[in-house]
C-alpha positions in Angstrom: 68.7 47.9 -41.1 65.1 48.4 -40.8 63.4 47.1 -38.0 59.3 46.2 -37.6 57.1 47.7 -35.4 54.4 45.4 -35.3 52.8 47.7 -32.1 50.0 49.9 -34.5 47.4 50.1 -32.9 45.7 49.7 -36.0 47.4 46.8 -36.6 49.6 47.6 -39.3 53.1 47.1 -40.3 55.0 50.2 -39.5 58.8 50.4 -40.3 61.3 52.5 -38.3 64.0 54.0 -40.2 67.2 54.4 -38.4 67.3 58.4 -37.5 70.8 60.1 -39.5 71.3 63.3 -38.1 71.6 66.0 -41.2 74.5 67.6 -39.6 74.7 71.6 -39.4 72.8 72.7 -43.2 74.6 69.9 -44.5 78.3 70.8 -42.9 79.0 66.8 -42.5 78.2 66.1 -46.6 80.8 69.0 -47.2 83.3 67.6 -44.9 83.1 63.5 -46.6 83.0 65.9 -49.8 86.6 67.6 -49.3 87.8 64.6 -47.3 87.4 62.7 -50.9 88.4 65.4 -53.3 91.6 65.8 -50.9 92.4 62.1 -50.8 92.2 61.7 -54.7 94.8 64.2 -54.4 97.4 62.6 -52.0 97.4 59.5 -53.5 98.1 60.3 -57.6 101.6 60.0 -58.3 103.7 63.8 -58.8 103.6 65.2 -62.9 106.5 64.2 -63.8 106.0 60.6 -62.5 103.2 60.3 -64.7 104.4 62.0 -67.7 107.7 59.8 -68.1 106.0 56.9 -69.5 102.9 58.4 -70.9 105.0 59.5 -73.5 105.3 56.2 -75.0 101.6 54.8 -74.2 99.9 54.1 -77.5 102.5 55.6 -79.6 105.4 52.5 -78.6 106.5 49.6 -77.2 109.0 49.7 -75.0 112.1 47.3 -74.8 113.1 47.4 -70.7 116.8 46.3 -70.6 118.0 46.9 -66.4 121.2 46.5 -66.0 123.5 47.0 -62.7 126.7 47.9 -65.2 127.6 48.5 -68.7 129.6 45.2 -68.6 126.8 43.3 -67.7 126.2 39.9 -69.9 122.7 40.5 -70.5 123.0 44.0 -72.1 126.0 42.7 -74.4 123.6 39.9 -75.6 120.6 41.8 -75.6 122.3 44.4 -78.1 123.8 41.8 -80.4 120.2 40.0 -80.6 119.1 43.1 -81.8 121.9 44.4 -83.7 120.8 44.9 -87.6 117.2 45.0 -86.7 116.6 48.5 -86.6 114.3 48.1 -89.6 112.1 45.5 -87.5 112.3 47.6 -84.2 110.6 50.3 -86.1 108.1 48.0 -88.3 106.7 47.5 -84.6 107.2 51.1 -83.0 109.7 49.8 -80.7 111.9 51.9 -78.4 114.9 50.7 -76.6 115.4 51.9 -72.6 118.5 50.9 -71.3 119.0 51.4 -67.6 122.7 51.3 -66.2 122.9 51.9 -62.6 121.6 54.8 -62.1 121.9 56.2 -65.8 119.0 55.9 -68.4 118.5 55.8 -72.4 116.0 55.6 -74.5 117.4 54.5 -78.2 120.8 55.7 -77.1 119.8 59.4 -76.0 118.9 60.8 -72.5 115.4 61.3 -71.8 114.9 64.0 -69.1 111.5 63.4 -68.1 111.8 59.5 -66.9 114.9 58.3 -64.2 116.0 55.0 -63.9 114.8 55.1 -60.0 111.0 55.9 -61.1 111.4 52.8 -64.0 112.4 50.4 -61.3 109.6 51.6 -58.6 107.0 51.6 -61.9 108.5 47.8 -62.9 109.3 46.7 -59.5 112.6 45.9 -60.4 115.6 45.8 -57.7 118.2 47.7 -58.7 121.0 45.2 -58.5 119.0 42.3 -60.6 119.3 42.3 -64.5 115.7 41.7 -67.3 114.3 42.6 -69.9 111.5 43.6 -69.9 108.6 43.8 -72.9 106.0 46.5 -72.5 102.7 47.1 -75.1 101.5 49.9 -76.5 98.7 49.7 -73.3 101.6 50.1 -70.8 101.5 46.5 -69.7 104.0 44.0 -69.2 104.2 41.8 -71.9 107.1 39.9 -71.7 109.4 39.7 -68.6 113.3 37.6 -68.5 115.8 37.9 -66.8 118.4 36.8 -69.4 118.4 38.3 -72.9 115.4 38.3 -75.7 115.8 36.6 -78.6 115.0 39.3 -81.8 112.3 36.2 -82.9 110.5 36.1 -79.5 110.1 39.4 -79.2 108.6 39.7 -82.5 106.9 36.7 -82.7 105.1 37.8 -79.3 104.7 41.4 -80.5 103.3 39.8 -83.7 100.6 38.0 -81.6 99.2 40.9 -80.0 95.5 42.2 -81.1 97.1 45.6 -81.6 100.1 44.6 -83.6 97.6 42.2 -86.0 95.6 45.2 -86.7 98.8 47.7 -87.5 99.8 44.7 -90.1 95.9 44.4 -91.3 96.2 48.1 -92.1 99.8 48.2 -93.9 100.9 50.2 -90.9 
């Protein structure tokens, strides 16, 4: 803050400007420099954290199905609401990730660069609680239950999105 001098002896208004010492040739910008650059650094999450789901930003739209056990209700409903839709699941570049426990799919096969434990953390989802989960093409949540999706709502909701309309504008 600046603060008036009004003592000139000329009478004019003289501002003091608070005094910031310049450090040693500029050794305390360097330090608030690397204290930055190695802070950026601390915080991002490891590679393979980030490359799990990157894989499907833009390119899909990930159905989320966490489940505790393969007995579970909600995956046996959630696979015969989509049962026979393979052609729809496609039409909108779906991709199925079922997590069991500890064990993870994507449209039935391992996929070695995402774990179930990283999905939860990046979903906050406990892992004894079942949903389903909807995510865009942007990596968003879209649509979040925890009981199973109805094929319709997830395309009619799918349909809806600004993205989707202009894949279906485009024949895509």
């Amino acid at each position: 803050m600046y603060a008036p001098n009004l003592c000139e002896p000329n009478g004019a208004l003289h501002v003091q400007r608070p005094m910031i010492p310049a450090g040693n040739n500029g050794t305390m910008s360097r330090f608030v420099w690397c204290s930055a650059f190695i802070s950026i650094f601390l915080f991002l999450p490891a590679k393979s954290e980030t490359d799990s789901m990157n894989a499907y930003l833009w390119q899909n739209r990930p159905l989320v199905i966490l489940v505790p056990d393969a007995q579970d209700d909600l995956l046996v409903s959630q696979r015969e609401a989509l049962a026979g839709r393979a052609a729809d699941l496609k039409d909108r570049d779906m991709v199925i990730i079922e997590v069991i426990g500890n064990k993870l799919t994507v449209d039935g096969a391992t996929a070695p660069k995402l774990t179930a434990e990283h999905l939860r953390r990046r979903l906050n989802a406990q892992a004894h609680l079942t949903e389903t989960i909807l995510i865009g093409k942007d990596g968003g949540v879209k649509l979040r239950r925890p009981a199973p999706i109805s094929a319709g709502t997830l395309f009619q909701t799918i349909d809806a999105m600004p993205m989707r309309r202009q894949e279906m504008g485009r024949g895509e």
